[in-house]
N, C-alpha and C positions, 0 to 999 in steps of 0.2 A: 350085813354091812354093805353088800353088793347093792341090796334093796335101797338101802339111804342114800349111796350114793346115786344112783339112776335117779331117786326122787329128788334129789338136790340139781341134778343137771335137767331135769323138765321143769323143776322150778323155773330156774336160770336160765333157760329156753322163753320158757315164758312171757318172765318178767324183762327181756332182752325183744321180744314180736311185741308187749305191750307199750315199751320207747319206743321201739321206731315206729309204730303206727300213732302214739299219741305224741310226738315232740315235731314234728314238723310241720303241721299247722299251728304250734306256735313261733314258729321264724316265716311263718307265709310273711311276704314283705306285703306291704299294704299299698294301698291303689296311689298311685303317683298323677298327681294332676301336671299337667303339663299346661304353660301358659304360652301362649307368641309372646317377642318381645317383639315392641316397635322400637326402629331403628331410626335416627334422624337421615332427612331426606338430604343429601348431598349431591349437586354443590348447593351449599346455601346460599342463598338469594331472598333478601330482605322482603316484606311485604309491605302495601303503601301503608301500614301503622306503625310498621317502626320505623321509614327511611321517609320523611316529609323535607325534600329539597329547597321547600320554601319556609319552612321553619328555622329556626337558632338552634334545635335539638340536631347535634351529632351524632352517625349514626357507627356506634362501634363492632367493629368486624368479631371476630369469636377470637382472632390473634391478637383485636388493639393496635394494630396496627398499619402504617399507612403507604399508597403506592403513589405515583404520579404517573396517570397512562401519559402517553405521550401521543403517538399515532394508532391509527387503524387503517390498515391497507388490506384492498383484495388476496385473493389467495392468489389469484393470477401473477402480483406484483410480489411475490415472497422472495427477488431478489433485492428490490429496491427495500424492504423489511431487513432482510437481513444486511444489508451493508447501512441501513441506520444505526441498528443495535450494536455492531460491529464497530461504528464510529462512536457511536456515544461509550463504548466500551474500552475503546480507545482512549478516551478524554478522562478517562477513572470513574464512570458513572457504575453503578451497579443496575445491568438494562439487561433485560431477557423477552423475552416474547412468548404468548398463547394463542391457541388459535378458538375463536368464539365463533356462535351463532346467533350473526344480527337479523333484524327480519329482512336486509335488502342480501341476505345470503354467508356463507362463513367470509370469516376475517381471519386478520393477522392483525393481534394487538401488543402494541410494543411497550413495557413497564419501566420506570427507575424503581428502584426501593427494594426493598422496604425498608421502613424506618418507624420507630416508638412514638417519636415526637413529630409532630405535625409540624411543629415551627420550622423544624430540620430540613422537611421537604418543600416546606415555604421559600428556605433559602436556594435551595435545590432547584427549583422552579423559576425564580427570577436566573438564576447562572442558566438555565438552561432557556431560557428568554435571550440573554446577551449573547452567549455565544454562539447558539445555533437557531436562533430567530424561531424557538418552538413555545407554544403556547400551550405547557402539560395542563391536565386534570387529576385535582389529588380525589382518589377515591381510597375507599377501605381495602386493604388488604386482605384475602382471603386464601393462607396455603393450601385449603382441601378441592380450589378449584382448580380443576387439568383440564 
């Protein structure tokens, strides 16, 4: 009896070294390919094929939606910038400012908007003609640009 049993436990030895040496190459995980993603290049900034100024084609921002610059003043001048924005803010314009780089050096650009409909900023633009003798530019709105 002694005998069966010892041969029943070297079995079970056995048959116990035989899993664990043959079952774990089958869960090897298998080779993972890894890809780059590309990322869109932010701030977007249209290319001469999609924004033709002298064309009738519109060119639409990625929100649709539209600003009226108004001014562009030196960094130097960023008081004279902020007490524009400040006035037109005053008046119930919705006006904030960024600071860009043009090629004569960074600026201070001052925005109304944004707004969905263009015709909106149209009207926006002649009131801001009569009251404040400003002659804005409605361009596209872009929230990804800082």
């Amino acid at each position: 009896m002694a005998q069966l049993r010892n041969s029943r436990v070297i079995a079970a030895v056995v048959v116990t070294a035989v899993l664990i040496i043959s079952i774990p190459p089958l869960y090897k995980k298998m080779p993972v390919e890894f890809r780059s993603l590309t990322m869109p290049h932010w701030p977007f900034s249209p290319t001469q094929e999609q924004f033709n100024p002298g064309s009738n084609q519109a060119f639409i921002s990625p929100a649709q939606a539209w600003v009226l610059q108004v001014a562009d003043f030196k960094l130097q001048e960023n008081l004279a910038a902020n007490a524009l924005m400040q006035s037109l803010r005053q008046k119930g314009f919705k006006a904030y400012m960024r600071q860009v780089i043009l090629s004569t050096g960074p600026a201070l650009r001052i925005f109304v908007g944004p707004e969905i409909k263009s015709a909106k900023l149209k009207t926006l633009a002649d009131q801001l003609n009569k009251e404040m003798q400003l002659k804005p530019m409605m361009t596209a709105f872009d929230p990804l640009l800082f």
